[in-house]
N, C-alpha and C positions, 0 to 999 in steps of 0.2 A: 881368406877368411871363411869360416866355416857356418852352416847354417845356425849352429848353436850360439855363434862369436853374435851374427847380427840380431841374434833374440834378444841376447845380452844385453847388446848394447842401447837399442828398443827401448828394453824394459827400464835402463839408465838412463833412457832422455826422460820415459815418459817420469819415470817414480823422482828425479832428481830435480833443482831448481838451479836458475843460470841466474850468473850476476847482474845487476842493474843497469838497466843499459841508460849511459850519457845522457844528460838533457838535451843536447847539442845535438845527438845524433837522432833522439829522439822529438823534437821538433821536426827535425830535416827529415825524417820517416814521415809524418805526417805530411808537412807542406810536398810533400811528393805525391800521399794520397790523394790530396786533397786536387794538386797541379791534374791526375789524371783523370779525375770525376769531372772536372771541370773544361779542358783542352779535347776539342770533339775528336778526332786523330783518333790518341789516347784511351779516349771515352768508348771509340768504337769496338778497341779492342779488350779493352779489361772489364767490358759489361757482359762480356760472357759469361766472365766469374758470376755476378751475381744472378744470371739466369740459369747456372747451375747450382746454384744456392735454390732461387725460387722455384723450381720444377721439385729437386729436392724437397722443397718445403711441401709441395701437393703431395709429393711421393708417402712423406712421412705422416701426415693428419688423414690421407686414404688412409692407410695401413691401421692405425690408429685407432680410427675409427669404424673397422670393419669392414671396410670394402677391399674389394680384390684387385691391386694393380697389374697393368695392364703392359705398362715401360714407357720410356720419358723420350722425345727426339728433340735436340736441340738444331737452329736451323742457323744458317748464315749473317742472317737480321737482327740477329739477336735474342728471338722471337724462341721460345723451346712450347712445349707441349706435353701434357703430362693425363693419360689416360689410366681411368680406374673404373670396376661395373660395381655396380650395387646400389640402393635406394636414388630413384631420381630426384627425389628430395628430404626434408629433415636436416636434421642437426651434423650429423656425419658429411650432407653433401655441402652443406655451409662453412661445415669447417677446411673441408677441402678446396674450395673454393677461395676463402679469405689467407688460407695459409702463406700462400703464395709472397706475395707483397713484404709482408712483416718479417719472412725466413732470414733476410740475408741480416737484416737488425738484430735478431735472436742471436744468432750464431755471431754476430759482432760484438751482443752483450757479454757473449759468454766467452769469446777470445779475450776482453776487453778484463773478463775475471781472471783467468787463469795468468794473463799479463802481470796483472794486479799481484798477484800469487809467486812471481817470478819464476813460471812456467811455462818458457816461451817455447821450448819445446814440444811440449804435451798439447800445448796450443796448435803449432805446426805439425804435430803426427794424428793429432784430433781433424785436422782438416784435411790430410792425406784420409782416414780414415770414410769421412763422409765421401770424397770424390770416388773411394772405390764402390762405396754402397750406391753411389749415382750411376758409375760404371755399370755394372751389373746387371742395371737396367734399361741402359741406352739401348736403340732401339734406328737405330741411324746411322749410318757411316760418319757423316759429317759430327752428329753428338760423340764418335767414340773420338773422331780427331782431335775436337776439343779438350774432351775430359784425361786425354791421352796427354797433352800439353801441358794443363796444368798441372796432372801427376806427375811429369818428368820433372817440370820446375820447381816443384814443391820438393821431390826426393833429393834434386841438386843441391837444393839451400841448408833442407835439411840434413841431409847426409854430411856434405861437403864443406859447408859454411864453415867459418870462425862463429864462436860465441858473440862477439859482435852482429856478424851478418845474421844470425837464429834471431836474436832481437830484434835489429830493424825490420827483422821482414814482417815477425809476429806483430811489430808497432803497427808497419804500414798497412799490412793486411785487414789487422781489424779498424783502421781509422777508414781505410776504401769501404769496408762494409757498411761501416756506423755512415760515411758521408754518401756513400752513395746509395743507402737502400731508398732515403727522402726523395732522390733525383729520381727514381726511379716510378714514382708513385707520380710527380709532378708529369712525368715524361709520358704517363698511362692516361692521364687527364686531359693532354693535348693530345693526345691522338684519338679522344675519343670527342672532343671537338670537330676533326677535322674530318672524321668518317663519319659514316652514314650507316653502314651496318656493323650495330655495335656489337663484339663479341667477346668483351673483354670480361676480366674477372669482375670487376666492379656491377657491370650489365647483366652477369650470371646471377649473382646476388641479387641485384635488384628483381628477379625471376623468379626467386627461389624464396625471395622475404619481402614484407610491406614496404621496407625501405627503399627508397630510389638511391641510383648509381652513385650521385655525388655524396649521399650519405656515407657509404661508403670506401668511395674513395677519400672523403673526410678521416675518417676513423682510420685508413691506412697509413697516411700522412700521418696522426696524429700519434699511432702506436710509431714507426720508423722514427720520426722527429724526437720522442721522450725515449726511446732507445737511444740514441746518438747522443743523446744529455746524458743518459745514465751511465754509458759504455765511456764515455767522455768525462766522466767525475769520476772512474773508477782507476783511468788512466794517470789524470792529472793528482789524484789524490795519493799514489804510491809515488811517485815521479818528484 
């Protein structure tokens, strides 16, 4: 197959729409997502996804915002990092700062659209897409092994798949997003409980604005949670 053959083809998942995928099998997409947000094993391993979502998310509200990034390292814990220089405070370092948290729900709501749209493709090459612009910026051996991973797995489904497999994976994908961005914010709450030196994003903000940490992590919670209602009405209402 020739360079031109796979452009082609590309441009035929992205411009083209796939048929409706089964309630049966979409249900069973979700209760899959859902089994891994919640099964710690599991959890430990496909939270990476979403901390390359949220590093992602700083990457993109810096840039946005005018500041100069710097490259993202994602770490073993789960834990990633995402440096950028420019005003140590104001509105651009607020927003880089609060990005984080709400990214993997954004990009849930918006697989959750194009699902809707029955373009589960464009949904799956839309997300191949951001992993290489995350790529690009890794900045760590272990970030590129990650991001390395899930590129391979995402080109296998999507390349290789049956029209069936393009769908479930587009359903599961965005339900792990939509259910786990919540877990995620919960999971920032206890641990800022159980430390002493806070350094979280919620803590940055509260530094940066009148508002204390919990206000914050309130409002994280509360944009991720009416995401996963929205991304979750969008599903159920095509379906």
């Amino acid at each position: 197959m020739s360079f031109g053959d796979v452009l082609e083809r590309i441009a035929d998942d992205v411009v083209g729409t796939q048929p409706s995928l089964d309630p049966e099998v979409a249900v069973l997409a979700t209760c899959l997502a859902a089994a891994v947000v919640v099964v710690p094993g599991a959890w430990r391993i496909a939270r990476h996804l979403l901390t390359i979502v949220h590093e992602g998310g700083h990457a993109a509200a810096a840039l946005l915002s005018g500041r100069r990034l710097s490259g993202i390292r994602l770490h073993a814990d789960t834990s990633g990092l995402t440096v950028s220089h420019g005003r140590s405070r104001g509105p651009g370092m607020v927003a880089t700062a609060f990005a984080g948290y709400p990214a993997p729900a954004f990009v849930g709501v918006g697989a959750a659209l194009l699902v809707s749209l029955e373009r589960d493709l464009l949904a799956l090459w839309a997300g191949l897409l951001l992993l290489t612009l995350v790529l690009v910026q890794i900045r760590n051996f272990y970030g590129l092994y990650v991001v390395l991973v899930a590129a391979m797995l995402a080109v296998g489904v999507t390349w290789w798949g049956s029209p069936v497999a393009h769908g479930a994976a587009a359903w599961a994908l965005t339900s792990f997003l939509l259910i786990g961005a919540p877990r995620t914010v919960v999971e920032l709450q206890i641990a800022r409980r159980r430390s002493r030196g806070r350094t979280s994003d919620a803590d940055i903000l509260a530094g940066l604005t009148p508002l204390p940490a919990i206000v914050w992590v309130g409002l994280m919670l509360l944009v991720t949670v009416a995401c996963a209602a929205g991304g979750a009405w969008l599903l159920v209402d095509v379906r």
